[in-house]
C-alpha positions as a Markdown table, in Angstrom:
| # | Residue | x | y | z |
|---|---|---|---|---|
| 1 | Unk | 26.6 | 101.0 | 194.1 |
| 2 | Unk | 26.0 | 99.9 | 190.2 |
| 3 | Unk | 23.0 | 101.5 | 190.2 |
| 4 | Unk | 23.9 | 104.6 | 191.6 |
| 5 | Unk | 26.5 | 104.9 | 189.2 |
| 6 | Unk | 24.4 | 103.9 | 186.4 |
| 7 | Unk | 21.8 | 106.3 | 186.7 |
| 8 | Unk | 24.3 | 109.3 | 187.2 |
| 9 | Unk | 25.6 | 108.0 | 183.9 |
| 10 | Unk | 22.2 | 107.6 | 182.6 |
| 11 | Unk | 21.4 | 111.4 | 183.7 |
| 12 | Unk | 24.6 | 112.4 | 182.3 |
| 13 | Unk | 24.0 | 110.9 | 178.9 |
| 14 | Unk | 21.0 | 112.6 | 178.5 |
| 15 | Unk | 22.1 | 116.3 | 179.3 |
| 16 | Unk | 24.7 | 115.8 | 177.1 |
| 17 | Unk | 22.3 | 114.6 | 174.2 |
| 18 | Unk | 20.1 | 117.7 | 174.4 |
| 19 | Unk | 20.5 | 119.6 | 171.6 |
| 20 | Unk | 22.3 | 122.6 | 171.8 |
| 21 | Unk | 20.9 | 126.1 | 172.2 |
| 22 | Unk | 21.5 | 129.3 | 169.4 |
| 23 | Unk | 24.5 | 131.8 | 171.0 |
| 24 | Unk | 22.1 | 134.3 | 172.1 |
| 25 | Unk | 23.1 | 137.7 | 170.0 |
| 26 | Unk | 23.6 | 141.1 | 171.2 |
| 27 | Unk | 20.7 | 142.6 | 172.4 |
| 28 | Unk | 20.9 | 146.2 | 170.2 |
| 29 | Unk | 18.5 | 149.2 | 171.5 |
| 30 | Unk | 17.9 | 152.3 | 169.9 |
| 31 | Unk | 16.5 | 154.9 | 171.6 |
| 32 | Unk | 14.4 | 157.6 | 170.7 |
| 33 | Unk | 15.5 | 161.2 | 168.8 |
| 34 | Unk | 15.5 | 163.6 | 171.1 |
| 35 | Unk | 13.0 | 166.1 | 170.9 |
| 36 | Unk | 13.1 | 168.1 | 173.2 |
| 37 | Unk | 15.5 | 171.8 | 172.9 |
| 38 | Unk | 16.3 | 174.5 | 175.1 |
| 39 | Unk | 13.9 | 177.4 | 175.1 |
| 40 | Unk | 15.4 | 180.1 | 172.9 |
| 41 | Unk | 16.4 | 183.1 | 173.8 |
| 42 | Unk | 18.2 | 186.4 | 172.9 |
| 43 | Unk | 20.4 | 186.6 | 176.3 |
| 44 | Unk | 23.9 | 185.3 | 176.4 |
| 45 | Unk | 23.0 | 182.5 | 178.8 |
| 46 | Unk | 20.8 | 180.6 | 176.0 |
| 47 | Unk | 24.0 | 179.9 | 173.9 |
| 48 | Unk | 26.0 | 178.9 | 176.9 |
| 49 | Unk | 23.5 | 176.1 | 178.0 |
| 50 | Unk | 23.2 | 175.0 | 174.7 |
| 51 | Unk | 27.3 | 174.5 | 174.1 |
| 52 | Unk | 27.8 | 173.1 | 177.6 |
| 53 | Unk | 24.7 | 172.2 | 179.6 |
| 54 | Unk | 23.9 | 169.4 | 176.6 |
| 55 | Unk | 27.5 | 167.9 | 177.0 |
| 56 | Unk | 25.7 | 165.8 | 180.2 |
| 57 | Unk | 22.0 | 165.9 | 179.8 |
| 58 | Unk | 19.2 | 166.7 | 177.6 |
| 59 | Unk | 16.7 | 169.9 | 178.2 |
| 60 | Unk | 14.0 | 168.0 | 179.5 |
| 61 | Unk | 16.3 | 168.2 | 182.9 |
| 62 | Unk | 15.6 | 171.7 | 182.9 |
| 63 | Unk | 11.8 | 171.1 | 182.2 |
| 64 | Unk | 11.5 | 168.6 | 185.6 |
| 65 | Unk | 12.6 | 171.9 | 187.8 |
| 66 | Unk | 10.1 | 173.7 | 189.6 |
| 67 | Unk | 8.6 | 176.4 | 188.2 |
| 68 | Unk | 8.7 | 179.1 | 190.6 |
| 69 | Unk | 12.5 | 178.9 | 190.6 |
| 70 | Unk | 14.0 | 182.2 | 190.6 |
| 71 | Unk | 16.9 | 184.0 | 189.4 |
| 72 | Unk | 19.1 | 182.8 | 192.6 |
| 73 | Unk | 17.6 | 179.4 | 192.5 |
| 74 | Unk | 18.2 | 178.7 | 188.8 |
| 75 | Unk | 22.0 | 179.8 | 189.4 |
| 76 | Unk | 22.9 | 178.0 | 192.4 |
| 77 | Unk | 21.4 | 174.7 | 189.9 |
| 78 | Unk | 24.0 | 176.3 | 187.1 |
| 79 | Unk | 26.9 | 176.3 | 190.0 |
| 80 | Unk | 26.5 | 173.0 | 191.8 |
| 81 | Unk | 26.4 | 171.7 | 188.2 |
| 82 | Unk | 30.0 | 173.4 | 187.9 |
| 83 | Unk | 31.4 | 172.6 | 191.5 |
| 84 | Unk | 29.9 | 169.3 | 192.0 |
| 85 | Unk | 30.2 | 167.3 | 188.7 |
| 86 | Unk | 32.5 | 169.4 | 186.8 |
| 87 | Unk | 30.8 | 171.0 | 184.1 |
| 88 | Unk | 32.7 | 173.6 | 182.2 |
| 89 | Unk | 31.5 | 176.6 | 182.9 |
| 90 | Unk | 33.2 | 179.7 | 184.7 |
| 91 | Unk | 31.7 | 181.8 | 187.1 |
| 92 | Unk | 30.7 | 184.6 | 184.4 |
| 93 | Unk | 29.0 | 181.2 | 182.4 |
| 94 | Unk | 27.3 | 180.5 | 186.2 |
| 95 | Unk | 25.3 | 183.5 | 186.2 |
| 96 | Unk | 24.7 | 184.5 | 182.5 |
| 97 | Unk | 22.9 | 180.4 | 182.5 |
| 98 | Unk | 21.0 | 181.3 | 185.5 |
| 99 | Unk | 20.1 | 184.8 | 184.1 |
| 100 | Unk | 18.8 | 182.8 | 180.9 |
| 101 | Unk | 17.0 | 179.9 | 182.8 |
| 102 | Unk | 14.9 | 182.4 | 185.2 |
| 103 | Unk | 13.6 | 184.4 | 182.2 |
| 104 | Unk | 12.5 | 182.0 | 180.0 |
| 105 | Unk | 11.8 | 179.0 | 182.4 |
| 106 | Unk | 10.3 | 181.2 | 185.3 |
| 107 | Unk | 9.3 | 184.7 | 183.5 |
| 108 | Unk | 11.6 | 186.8 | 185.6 |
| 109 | Unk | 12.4 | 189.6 | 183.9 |
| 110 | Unk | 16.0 | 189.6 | 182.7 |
| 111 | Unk | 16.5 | 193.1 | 183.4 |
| 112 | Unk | 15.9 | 192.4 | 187.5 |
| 113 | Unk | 19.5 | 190.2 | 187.3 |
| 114 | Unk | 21.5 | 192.6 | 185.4 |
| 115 | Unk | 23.3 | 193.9 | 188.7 |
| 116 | Unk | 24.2 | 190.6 | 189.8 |
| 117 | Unk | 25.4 | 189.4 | 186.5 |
| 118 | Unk | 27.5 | 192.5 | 185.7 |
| 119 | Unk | 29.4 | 191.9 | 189.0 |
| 120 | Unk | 30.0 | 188.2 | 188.4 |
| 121 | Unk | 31.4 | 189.0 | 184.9 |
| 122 | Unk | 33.2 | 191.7 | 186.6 |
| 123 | Unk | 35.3 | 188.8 | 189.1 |
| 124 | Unk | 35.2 | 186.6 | 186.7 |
| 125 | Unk | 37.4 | 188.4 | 184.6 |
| 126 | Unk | 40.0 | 188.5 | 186.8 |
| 127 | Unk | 39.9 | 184.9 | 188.3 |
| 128 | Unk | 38.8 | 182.6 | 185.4 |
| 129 | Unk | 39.5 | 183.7 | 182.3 |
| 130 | Unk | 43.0 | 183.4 | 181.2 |
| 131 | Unk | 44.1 | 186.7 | 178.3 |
| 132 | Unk | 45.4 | 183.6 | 175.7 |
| 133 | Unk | 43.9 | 180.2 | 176.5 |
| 134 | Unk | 46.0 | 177.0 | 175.0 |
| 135 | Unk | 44.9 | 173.9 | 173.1 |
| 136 | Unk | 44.3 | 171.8 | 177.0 |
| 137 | Unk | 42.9 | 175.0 | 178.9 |
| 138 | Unk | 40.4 | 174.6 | 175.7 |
| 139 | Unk | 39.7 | 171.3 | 175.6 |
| 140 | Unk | 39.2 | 171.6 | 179.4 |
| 141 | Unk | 36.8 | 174.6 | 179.5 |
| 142 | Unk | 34.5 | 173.0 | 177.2 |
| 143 | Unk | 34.4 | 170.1 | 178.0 |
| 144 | Unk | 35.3 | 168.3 | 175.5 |
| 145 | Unk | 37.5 | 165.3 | 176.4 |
| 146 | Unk | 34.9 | 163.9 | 178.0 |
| 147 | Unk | 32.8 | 162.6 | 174.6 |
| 148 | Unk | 36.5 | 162.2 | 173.0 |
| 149 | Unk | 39.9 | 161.0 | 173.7 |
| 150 | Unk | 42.9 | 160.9 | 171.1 |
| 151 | Unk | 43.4 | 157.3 | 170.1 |
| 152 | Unk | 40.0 | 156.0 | 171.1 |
| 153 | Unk | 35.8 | 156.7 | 170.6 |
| 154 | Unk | 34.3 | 157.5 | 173.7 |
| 155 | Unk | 31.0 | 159.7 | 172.9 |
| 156 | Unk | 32.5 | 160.9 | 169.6 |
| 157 | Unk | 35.0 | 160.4 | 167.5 |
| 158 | Unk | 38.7 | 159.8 | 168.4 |
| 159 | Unk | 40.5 | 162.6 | 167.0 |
| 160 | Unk | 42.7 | 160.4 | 165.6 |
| 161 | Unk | 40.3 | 158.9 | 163.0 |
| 162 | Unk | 38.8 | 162.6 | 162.5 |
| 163 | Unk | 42.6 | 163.5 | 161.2 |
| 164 | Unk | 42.9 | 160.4 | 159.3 |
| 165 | Unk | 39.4 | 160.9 | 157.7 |
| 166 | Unk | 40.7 | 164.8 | 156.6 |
| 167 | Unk | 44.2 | 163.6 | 155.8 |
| 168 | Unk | 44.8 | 164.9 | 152.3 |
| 169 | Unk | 42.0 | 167.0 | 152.1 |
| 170 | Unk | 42.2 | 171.0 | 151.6 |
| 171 | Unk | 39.2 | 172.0 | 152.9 |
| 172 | Unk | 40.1 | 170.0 | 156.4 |
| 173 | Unk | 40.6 | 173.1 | 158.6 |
| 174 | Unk | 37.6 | 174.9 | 157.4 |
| 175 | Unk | 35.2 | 171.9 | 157.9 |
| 176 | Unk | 36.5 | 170.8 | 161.0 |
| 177 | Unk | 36.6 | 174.3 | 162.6 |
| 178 | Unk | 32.7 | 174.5 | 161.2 |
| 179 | Unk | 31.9 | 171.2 | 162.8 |
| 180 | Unk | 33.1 | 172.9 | 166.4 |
| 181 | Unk | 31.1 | 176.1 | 166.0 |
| 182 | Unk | 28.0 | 174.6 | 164.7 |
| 183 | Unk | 27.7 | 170.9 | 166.0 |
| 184 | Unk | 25.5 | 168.8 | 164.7 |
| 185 | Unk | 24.9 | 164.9 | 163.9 |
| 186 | Unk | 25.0 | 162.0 | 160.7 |
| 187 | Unk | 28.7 | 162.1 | 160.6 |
| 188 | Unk | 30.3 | 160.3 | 163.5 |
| 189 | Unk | 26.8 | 158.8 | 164.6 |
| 190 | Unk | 23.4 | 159.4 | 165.7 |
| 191 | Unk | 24.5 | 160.7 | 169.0 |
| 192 | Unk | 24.4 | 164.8 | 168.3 |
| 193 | Unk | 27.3 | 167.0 | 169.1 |
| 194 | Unk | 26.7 | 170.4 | 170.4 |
| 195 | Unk | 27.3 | 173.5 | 168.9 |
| 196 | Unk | 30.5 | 175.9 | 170.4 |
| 197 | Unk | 29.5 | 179.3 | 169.4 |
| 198 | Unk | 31.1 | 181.1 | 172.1 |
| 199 | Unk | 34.4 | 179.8 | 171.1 |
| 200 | Unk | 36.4 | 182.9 | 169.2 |
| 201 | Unk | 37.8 | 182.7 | 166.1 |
| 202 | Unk | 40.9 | 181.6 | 166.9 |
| 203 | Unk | 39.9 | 179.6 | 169.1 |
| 204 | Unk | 38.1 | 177.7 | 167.2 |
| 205 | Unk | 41.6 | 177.4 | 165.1 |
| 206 | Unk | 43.3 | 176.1 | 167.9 |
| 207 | Unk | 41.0 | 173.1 | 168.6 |
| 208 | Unk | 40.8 | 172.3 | 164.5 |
| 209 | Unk | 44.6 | 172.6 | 164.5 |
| 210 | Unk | 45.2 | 170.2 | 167.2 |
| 211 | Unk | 42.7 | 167.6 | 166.0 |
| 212 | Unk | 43.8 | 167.4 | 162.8 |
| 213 | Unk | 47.4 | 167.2 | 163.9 |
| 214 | Unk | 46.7 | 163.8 | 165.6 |
């Protein structure tokens, strides 16, 4: 029974004696700019995908499609995007995207969709798209609590430290309600934020306002 308990303590004494390993650090990764953009375009749709389709995933999504998509192919991708995971867009966004994405991803001619589009613009006013929109129908519509939250970084920015780091400054409004229209990245981060062009002018007021009064 000794020597049982002598060699456990013999073991014991000799795990205990090995020398301790370095606290591994945290591994860090940084991946890749990203390179590749929408397709430009002159039609409505190309400004929409850039404001809202890039809150989730970069272009090369669209890239991976197939190629013979066509108009009705490319909008019932824009919709489920919108029913099933919640992407901001209304039904007038829906068809103006898919518009966008047939002619320059699939060469159908724009003109071919112009009936269809006009008629979902023509519902959509009148089921989606409130006369006077406030600060949460905003934030809502485009998206854009989920990259930030008031008291906390998520994606971007808190808003709370974007008021604190304007507080005192005269130009805050202005530069904030730039920031929204244009996007951009180098200020928060690496991680880019998209640009909001379709957001009106006083819109785009709104949003600043409530930021900066956080």
């Amino acid at each position: 029974m000794k020597s049982v308990f002598g060699q456990y303590k013999a073991v014991l004494f000799a795990f205990c004696t090995l020398p301790v390993c370095a606290v591994a650090s945290p591994l860090t990764i940084s991946l890749p700019a990203e390179t590749i953009t929408l397709r430009p375009s002159n039609l409505p749709g190309y400004a929409i995908a850039q404001q809202k389709c890039g809150i989730c995933h970069s272009a090369d999504y669209i890239e991976y499609q197939p190629p013979g998509f066509n108009q009705k192919q490319w909008t019932g991708l824009a919709r489920k995007m919108k029913e099933s995971y919640g992407a901001p867009l209304s039904e007038s966004d829906v068809g103006l995207v898919g518009e966008y994405l047939a002619a320059t991803y699939s060469g159908q001619p724009a003109a071919e969709s112009k009936p269809v589009i006009k008629a979902i613009e023509v519902a959509a006013n009148t089921v989606d798209k409130p006369k006077v929109a406030d600060v949460k129908t905003l934030l809502d519509q485009n998206g854009c609590l989920g990259c930030h939250a008031i008291d906390r970084k998520v994606v971007g920015p808190a808003y709370h430290d974007v008021a604190m780091h304007y507080k005192g400054d005269a130009q805050a409004i202005s530069q904030v309600i730039g920031h929204i229209s244009q996007g951009g990245s180098g200020r928060w981060g690496a991680i880019p934020m998209p640009p909001f062009p379709g957001l009106q002018p006083d819109e785009l007021k709104q949003l600043a306002d409530f930021v900066l009064a956080q």
